[in-house]
C-alpha positions as CSV (number, residue, x, y, z in Angstrom):
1,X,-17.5,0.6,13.5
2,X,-15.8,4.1,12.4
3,X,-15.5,5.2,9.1
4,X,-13.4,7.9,7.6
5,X,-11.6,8.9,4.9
6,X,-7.6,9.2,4.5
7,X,-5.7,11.1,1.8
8,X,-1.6,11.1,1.4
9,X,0.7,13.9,0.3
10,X,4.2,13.9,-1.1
11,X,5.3,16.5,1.2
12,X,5.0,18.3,4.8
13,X,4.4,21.6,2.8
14,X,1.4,19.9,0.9
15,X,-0.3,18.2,3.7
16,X,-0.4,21.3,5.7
17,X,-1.8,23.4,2.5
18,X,-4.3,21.1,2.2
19,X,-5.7,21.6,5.8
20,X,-5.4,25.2,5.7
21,X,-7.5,25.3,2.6
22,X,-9.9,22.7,3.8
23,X,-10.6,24.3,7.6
24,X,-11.1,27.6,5.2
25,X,-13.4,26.1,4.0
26,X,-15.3,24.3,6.9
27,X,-14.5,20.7,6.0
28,X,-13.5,19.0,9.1
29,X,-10.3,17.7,8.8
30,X,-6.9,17.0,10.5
31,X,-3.4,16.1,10.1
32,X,-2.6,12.7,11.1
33,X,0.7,10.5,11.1
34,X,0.5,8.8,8.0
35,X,-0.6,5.0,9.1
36,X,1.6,2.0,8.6
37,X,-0.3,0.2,6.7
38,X,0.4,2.8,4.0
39,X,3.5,4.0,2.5
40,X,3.8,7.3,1.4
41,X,6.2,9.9,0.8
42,X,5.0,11.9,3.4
43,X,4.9,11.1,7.6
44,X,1.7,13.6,7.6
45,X,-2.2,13.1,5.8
46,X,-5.1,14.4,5.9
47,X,-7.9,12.7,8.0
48,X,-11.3,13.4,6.8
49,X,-15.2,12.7,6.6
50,X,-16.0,10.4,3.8
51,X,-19.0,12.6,3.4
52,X,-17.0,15.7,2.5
53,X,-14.7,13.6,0.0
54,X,-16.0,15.1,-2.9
55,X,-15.6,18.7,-1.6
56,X,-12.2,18.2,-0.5
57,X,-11.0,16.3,-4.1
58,X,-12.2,19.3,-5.8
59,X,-10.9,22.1,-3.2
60,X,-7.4,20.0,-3.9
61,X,-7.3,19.8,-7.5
62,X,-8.5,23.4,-7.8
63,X,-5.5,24.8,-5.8
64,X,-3.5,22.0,-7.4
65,X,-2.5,20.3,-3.8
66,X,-1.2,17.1,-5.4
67,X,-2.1,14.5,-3.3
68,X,-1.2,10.7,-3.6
69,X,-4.2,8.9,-3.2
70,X,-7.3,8.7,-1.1
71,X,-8.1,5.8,1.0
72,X,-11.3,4.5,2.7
73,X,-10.9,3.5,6.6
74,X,-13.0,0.8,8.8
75,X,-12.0,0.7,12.0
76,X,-13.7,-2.0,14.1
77,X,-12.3,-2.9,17.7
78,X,-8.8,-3.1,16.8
79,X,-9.2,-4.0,13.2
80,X,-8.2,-1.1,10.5
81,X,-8.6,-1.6,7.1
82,X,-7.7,0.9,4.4
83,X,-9.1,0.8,0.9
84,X,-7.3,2.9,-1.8
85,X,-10.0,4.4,-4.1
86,X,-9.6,5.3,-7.5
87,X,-12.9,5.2,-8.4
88,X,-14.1,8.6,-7.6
């Protein structure tokens, strides 16, 4: 099983802030094609180590990258399923 963290952007412009700042600051991250399974705004998120979460919340909010909402992914074979988390 994989796990990893997703997080959604209104824009092109704010999804590709958002990695700049993040591989400034050593978080391993990427841009991804938003999935399917979600609908956003935006074609482009941010794929990310659910270790790192709590880094990356706070690198966003402190450059004020709005983003619009951070999901948790399990991946298992061909089975992907994306929880929104609101809690943290």
């Amino acid at each position: 099983m994989q796990t990893y963290g997703v997080t959604l952007f209104y824009s092109t412009h704010e999804a590709m802030k958002a990695e700049k700042l993040a591989k400034e600051a050593q978080l391993k991250v990427r841009i991804i094609p938003t999935p399917e399974k979600i609908h956003a705004s935006c074609g482009f998120s941010l794929k990310f180590e659910l270790e790192e979460e709590g880094q990356l919340r706070k690198l966003l909010q402190e450059a004020e990258v709005k983003s619009e909402g951070f999901y948790h992914v399990k991946r298992e074979g061909l089975k992907t399923d994306y929880e929104l988390r609101e809690d943290l």
